[in-house]
PDB file as gemmi writes it, atoms N, CA and C in Angstrom:
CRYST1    1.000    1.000    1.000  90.00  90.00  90.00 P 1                      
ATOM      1  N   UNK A   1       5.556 -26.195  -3.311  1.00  0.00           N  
ATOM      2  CA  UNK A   1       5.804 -25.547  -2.039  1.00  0.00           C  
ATOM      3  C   UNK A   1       4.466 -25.048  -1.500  1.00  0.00           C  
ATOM      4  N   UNK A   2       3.802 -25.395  -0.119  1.00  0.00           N  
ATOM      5  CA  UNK A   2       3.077 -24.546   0.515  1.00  0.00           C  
ATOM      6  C   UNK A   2       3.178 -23.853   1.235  1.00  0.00           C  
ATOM      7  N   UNK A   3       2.937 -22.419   0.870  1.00  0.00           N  
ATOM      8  CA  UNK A   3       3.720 -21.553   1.718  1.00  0.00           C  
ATOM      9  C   UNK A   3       2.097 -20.979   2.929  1.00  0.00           C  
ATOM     10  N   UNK A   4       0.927 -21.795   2.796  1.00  0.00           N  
ATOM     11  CA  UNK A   4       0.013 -21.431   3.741  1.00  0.00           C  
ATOM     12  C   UNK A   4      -0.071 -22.402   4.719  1.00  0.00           C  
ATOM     13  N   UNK A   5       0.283 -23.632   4.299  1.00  0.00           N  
ATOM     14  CA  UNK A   5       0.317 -24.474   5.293  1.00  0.00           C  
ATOM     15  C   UNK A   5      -1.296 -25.288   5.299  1.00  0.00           C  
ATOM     16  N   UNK A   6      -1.593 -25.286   4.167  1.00  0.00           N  
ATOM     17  CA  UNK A   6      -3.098 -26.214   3.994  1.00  0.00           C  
ATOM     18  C   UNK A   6      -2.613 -27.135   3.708  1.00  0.00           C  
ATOM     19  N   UNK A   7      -1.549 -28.201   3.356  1.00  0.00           N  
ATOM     20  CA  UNK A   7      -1.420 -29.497   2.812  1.00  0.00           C  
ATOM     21  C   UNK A   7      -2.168 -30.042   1.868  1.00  0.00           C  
ATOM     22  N   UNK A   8      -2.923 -29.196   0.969  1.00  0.00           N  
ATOM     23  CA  UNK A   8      -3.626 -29.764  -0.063  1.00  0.00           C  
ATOM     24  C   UNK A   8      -3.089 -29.711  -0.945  1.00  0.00           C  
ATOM     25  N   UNK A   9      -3.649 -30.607  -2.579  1.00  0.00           N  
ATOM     26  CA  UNK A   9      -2.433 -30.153  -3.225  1.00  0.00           C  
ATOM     27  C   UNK A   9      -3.478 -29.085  -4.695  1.00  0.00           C  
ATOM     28  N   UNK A  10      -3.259 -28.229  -5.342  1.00  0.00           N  
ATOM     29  CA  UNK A  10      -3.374 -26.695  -5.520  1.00  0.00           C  
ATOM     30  C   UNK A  10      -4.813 -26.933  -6.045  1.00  0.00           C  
ATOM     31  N   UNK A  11      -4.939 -28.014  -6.535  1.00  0.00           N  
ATOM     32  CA  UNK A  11      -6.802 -28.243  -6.882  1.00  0.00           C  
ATOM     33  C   UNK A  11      -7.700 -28.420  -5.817  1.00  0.00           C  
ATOM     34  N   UNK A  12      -7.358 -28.726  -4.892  1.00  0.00           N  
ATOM     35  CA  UNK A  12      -7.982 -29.307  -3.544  1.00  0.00           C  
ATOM     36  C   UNK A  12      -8.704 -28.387  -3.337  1.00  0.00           C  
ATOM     37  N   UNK A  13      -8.057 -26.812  -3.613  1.00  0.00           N  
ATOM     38  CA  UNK A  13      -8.673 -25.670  -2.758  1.00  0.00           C  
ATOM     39  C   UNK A  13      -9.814 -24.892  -2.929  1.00  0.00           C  
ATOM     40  N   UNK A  14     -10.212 -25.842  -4.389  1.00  0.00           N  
ATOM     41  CA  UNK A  14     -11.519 -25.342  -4.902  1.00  0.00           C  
ATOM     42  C   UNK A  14     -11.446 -24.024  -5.212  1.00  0.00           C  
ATOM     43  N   UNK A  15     -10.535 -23.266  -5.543  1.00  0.00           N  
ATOM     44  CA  UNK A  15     -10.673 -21.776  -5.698  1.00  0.00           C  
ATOM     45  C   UNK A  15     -11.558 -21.953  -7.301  1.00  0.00           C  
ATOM     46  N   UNK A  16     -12.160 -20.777  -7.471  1.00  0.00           N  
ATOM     47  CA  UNK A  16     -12.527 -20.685  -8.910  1.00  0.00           C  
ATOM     48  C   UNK A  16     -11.363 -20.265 -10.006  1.00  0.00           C  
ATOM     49  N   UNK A  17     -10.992 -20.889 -11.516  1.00  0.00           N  
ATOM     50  CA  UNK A  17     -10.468 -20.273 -12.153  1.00  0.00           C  
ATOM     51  C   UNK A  17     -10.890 -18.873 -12.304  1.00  0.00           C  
ATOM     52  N   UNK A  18      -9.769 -18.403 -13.090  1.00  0.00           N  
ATOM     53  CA  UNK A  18     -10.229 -17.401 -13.620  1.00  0.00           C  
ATOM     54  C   UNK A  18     -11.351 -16.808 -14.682  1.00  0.00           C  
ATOM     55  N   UNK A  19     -12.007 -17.475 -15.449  1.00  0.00           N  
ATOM     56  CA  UNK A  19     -12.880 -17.645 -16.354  1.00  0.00           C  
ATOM     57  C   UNK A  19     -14.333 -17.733 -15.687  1.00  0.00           C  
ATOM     58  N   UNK A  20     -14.381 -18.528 -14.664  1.00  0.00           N  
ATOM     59  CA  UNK A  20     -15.072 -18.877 -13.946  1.00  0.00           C  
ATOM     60  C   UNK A  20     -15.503 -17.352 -12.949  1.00  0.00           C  
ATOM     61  N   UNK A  21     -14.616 -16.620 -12.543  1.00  0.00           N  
ATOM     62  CA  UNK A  21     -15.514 -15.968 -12.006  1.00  0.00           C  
ATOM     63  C   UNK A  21     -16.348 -14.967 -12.657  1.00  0.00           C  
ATOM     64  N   UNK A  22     -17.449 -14.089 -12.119  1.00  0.00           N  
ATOM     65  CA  UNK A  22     -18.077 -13.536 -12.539  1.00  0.00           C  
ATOM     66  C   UNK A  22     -17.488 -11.798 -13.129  1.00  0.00           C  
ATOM     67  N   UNK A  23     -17.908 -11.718 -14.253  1.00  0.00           N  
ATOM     68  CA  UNK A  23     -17.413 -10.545 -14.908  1.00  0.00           C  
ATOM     69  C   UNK A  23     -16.961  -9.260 -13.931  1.00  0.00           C  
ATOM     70  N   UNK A  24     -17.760  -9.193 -12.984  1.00  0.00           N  
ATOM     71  CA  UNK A  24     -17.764  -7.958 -12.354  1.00  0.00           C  
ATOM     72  C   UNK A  24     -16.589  -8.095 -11.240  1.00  0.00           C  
ATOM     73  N   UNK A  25     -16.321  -9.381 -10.888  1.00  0.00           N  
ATOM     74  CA  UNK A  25     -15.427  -9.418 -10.144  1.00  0.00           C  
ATOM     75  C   UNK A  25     -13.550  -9.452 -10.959  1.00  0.00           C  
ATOM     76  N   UNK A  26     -13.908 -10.061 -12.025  1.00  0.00           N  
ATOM     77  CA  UNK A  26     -12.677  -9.837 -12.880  1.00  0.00           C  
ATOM     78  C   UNK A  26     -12.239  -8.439 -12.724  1.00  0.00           C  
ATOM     79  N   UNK A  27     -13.104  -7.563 -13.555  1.00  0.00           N  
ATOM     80  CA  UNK A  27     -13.127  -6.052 -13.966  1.00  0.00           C  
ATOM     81  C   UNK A  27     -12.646  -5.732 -11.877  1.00  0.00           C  
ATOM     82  N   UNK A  28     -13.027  -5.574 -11.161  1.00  0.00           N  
ATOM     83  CA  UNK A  28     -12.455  -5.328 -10.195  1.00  0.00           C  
ATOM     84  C   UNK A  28     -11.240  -5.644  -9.520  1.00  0.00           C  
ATOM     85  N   UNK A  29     -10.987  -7.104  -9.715  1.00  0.00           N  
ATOM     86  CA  UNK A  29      -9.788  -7.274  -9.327  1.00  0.00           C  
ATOM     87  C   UNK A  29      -8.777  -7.000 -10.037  1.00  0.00           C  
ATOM     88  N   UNK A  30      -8.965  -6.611 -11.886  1.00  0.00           N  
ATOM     89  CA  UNK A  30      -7.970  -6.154 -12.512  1.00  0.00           C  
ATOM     90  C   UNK A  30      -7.982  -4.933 -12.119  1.00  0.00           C  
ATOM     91  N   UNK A  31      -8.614  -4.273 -12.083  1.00  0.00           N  
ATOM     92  CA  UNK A  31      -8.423  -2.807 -11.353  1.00  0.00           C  
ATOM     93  C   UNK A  31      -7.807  -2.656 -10.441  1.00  0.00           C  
ATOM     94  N   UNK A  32      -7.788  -3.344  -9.641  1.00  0.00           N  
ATOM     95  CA  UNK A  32      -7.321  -3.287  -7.563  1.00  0.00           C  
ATOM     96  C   UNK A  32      -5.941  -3.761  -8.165  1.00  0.00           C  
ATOM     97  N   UNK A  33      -5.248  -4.925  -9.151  1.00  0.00           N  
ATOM     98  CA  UNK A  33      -4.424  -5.064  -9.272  1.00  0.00           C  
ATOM     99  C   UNK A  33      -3.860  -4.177  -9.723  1.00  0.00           C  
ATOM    100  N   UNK A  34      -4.305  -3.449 -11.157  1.00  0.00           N  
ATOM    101  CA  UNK A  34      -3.609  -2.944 -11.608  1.00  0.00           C  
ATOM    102  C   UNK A  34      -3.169  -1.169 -10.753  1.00  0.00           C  
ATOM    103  N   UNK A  35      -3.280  -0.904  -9.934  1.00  0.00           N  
ATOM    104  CA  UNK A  35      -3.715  -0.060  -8.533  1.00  0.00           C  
ATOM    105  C   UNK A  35      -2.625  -0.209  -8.033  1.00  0.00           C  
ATOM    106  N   UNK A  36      -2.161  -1.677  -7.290  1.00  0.00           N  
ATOM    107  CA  UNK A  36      -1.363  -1.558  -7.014  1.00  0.00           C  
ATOM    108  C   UNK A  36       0.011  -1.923  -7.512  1.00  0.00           C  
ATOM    109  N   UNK A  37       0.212  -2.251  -8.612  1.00  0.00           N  
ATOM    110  CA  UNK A  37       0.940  -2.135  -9.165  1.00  0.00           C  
ATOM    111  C   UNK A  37       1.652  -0.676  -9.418  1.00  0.00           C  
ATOM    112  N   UNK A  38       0.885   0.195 -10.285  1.00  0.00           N  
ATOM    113  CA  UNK A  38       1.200   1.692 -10.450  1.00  0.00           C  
ATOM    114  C   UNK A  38       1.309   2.086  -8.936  1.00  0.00           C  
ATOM    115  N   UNK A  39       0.968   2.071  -8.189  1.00  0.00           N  
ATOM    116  CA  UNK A  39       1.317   2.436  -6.719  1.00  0.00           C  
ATOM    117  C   UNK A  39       2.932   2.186  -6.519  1.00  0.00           C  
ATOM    118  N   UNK A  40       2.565   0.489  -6.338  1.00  0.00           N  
ATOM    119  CA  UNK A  40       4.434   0.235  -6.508  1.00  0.00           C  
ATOM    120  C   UNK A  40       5.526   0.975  -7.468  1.00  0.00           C  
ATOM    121  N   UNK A  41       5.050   1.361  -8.565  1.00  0.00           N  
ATOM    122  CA  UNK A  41       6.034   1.631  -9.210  1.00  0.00           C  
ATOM    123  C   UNK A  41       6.416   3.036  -9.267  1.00  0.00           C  
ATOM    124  N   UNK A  42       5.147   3.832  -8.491  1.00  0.00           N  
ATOM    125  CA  UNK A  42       5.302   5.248  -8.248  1.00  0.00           C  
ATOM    126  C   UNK A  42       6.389   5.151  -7.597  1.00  0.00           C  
ATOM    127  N   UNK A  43       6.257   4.281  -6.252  1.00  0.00           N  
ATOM    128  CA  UNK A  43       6.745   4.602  -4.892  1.00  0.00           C  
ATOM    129  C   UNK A  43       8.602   4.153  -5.210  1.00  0.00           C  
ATOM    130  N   UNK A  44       8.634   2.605  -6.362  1.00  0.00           N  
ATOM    131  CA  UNK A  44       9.705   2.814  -6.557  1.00  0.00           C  
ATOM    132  C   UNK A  44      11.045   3.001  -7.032  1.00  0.00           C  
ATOM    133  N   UNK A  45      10.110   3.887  -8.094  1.00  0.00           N  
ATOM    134  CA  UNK A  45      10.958   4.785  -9.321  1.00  0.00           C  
ATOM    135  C   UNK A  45      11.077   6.399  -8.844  1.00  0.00           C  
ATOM    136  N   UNK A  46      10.710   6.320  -7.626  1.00  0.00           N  
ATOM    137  CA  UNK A  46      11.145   8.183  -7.315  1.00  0.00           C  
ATOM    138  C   UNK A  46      12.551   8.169  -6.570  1.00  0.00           C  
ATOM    139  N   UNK A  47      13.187   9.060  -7.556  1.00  0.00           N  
ATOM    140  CA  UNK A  47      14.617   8.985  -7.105  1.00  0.00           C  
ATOM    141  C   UNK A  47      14.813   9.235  -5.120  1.00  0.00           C  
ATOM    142  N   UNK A  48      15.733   9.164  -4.782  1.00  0.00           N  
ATOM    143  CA  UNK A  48      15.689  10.135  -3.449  1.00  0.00           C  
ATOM    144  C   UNK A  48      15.735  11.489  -3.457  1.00  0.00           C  
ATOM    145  N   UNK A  49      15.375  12.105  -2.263  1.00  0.00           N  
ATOM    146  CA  UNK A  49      15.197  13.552  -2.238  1.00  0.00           C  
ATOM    147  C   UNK A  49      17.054  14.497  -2.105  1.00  0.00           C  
ATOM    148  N   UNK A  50      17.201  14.988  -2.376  1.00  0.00           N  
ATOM    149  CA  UNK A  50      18.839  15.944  -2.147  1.00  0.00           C  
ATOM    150  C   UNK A  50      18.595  16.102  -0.901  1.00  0.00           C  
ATOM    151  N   UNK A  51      20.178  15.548  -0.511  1.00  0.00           N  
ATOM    152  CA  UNK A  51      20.044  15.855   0.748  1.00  0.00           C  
ATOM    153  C   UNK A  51      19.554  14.563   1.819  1.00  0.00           C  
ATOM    154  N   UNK A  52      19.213  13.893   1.406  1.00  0.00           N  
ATOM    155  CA  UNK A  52      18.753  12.647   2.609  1.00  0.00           C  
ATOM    156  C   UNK A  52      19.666  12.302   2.899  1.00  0.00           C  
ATOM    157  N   UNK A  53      21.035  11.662   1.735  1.00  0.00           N  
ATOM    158  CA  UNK A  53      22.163  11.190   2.893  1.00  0.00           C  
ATOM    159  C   UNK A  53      22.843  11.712   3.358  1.00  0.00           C  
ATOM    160  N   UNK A  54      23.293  11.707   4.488  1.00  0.00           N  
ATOM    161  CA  UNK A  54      24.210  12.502   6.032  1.00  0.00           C  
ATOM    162  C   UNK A  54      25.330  12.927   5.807  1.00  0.00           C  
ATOM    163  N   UNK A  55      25.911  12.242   4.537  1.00  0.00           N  
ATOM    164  CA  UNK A  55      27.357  12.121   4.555  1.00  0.00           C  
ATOM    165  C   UNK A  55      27.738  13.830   4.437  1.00  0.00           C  
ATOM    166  N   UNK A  56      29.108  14.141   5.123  1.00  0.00           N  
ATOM    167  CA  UNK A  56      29.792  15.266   5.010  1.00  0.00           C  
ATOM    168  C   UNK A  56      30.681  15.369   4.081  1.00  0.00           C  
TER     169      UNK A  56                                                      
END                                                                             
């Protein structure tokens, strides 16, 4: 499936493996990932607040 719409097929795109890139950029992007991950899971494992729903 291409969901960008390049029609290449997934080698074409020349991206670098992972191995391949340079240390410093690993160590960063596992960071930024792992970032937002714990972000996500802050945001959605907090119960709701008492009181938000309307009902009478």
């Amino acid at each position: 499936m291409d969901l960008f719409g390049s029609g290449l097929p997934n080698g074409a795109i020349r991206a670098p493996a992972w191995p391949e890139l340079p240390a410093e950029a690993r160590a960063a992007l596992t960071s930024l990932m792992t970032q937002l991950i714990l972000d996500h899971a802050a945001m959605t494992a907090t119960p709701p607040a008492k009181g938000v729903d309307h009902d009478l």
